[in-house]
N, C-alpha and C positions, 0 to 999 in steps of 0.2 A: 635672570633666567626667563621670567616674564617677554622682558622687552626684547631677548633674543627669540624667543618663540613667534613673538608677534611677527617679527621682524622676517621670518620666515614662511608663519602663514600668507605674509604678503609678497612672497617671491614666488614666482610662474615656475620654478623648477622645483622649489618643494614639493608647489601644490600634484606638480604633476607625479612627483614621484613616489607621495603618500595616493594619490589616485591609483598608479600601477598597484602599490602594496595589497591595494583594497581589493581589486581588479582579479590579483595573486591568489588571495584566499579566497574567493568567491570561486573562480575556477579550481583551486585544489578539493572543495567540499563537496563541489558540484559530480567532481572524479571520484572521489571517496564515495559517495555517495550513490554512485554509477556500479561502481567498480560493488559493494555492498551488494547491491539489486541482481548484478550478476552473479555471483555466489550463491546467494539464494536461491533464487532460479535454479542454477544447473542443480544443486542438489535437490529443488523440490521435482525434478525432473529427472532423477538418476534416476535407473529399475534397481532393487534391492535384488540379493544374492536367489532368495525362496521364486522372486519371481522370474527372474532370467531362467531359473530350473524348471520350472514350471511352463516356460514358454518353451524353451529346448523340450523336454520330453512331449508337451504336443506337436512339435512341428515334428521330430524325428517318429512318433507312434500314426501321425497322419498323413506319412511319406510312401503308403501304398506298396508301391511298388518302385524297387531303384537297382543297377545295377551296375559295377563301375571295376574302378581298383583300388587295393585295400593295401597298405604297405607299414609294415613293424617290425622295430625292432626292440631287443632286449640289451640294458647296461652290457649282461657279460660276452656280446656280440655275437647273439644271432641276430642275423635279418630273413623275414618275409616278404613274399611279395606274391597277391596272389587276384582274379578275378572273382569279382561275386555280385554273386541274386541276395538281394532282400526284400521281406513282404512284410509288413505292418502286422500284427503286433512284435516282433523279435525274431522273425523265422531267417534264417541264412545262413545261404552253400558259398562257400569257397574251396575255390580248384586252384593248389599250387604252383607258380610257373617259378618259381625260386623260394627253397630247394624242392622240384618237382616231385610226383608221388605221393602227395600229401595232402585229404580232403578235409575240412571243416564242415559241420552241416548242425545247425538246432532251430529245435523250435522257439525258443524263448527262458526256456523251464531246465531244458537238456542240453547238453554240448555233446555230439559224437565227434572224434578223430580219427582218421582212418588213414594206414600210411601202406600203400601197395606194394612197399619194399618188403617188409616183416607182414604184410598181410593179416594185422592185427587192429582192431579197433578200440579207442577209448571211450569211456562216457564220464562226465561229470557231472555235476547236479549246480544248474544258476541259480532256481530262484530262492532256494532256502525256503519253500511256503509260503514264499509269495505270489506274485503276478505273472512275473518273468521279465523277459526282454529289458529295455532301458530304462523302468520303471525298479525294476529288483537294482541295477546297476547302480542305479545313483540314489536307493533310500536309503535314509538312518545317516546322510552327511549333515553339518552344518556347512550352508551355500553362502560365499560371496563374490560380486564382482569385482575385481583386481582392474580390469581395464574396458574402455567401451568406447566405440566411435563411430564413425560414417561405414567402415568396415565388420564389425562384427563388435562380439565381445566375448571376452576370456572368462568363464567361471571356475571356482576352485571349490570341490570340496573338501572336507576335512573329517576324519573319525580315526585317531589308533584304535577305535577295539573292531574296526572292519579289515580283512586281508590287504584290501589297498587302503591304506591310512590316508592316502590323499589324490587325489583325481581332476586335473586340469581339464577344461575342456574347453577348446577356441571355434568358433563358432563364426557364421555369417552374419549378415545382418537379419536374415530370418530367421536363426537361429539352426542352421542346420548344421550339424557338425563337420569339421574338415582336420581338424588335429585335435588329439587325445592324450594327456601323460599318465600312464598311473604308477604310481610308487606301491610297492608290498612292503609292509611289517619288515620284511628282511632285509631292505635295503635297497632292491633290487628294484628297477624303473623301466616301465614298458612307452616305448613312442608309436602311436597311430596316428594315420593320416589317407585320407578319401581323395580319389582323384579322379576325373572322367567321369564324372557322375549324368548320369541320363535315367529320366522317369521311366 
């Protein structure tokens, strides 16, 4: 065995091809090792779920003044579609263009509906005691980020003991909202979505 060994450490083909082996792992640890730093990294660099929600609700409470188009629908198939005024803290008019006749208007606190066919109004009550506006919307969840990138990012909350159990929110990179999902207790899933947006 010896004198075969020898006999090969003295040939220019072994040597080279125990040098490649060597050459081999040196580069695979090097990658490993790469590849490690990167993981690390991106995760010491993700935003947690608390803070994406905390960035969202100041860019949308510091959004002044916005007005655009506002479009939902419900699982059991209604669709809206309608223009609106918003002002910072939670206040906003929407005037229905589908199905027309139908205004939305709150401050933050309050929701009126007003439908000029039956010429009757509703009110509801948003903040529960709290604040109002986006702030009452999305307290009392547990927040995580599902997805994040050059685009935006998706947050999810989560609570069954709140009316919507769960509330997706897809976001810009500034965090300013542009699609909405909210699920109710009963099943039932609402989609928004902002469009034509101008200050």
């Amino acid at each position: 065995f010896n004198k075969t060994f020898l006999k090969n450490k003295r040939n220019p083909s072994f040597i080279r091809q125990d040098g490649n082996l060597q050459i081999m792992k040196i580069v695979s640890s090097l990658l490993f090792t790469l590849l490690l730093i990167l993981t690390v990294a991106q995760n010491s660099f993700a935003i947690t779920g608390d803070e994406a929600l905390a960035q969202f609700r100041g860019r949308m409470n510091g959004a002044g003044k916005l007005t655009g188009i506002i479009s939902w629908s419900h699982s059991g198939g209604e669709t809206y579609t309608g223009a609106f005024k918003y002002m910072s803290p939670g206040k906003i008019y929407i005037k229905f263009s589908s199905p027309p006749g139908k205004t939305i208007v709150s401050n933050g606190k309050s929701l009126w509906i007003y439908s000029s066919g039956s010429n009757i109004c509703g009110v509801q009550d948003l903040a529960g005691g709290g604040s109002g506006g986006i702030a009452a919307l999305t307290s009392g969840y547990f927040a995580i980020v599902t997805a994040q990138g050059p685009g935006g990012y998706t947050i999810k909350l989560k609570n069954n003991e709140k009316s919507f159990s769960e509330i997706t929110l897809m976001v810009d990179s500034s965090f300013f909202l542009r699609k909405a999902i909210l699920k109710s207790k009963d099943g039932g899933t609402y989609n928004f979505s902002l469009s034509n947006i101008s200050a």
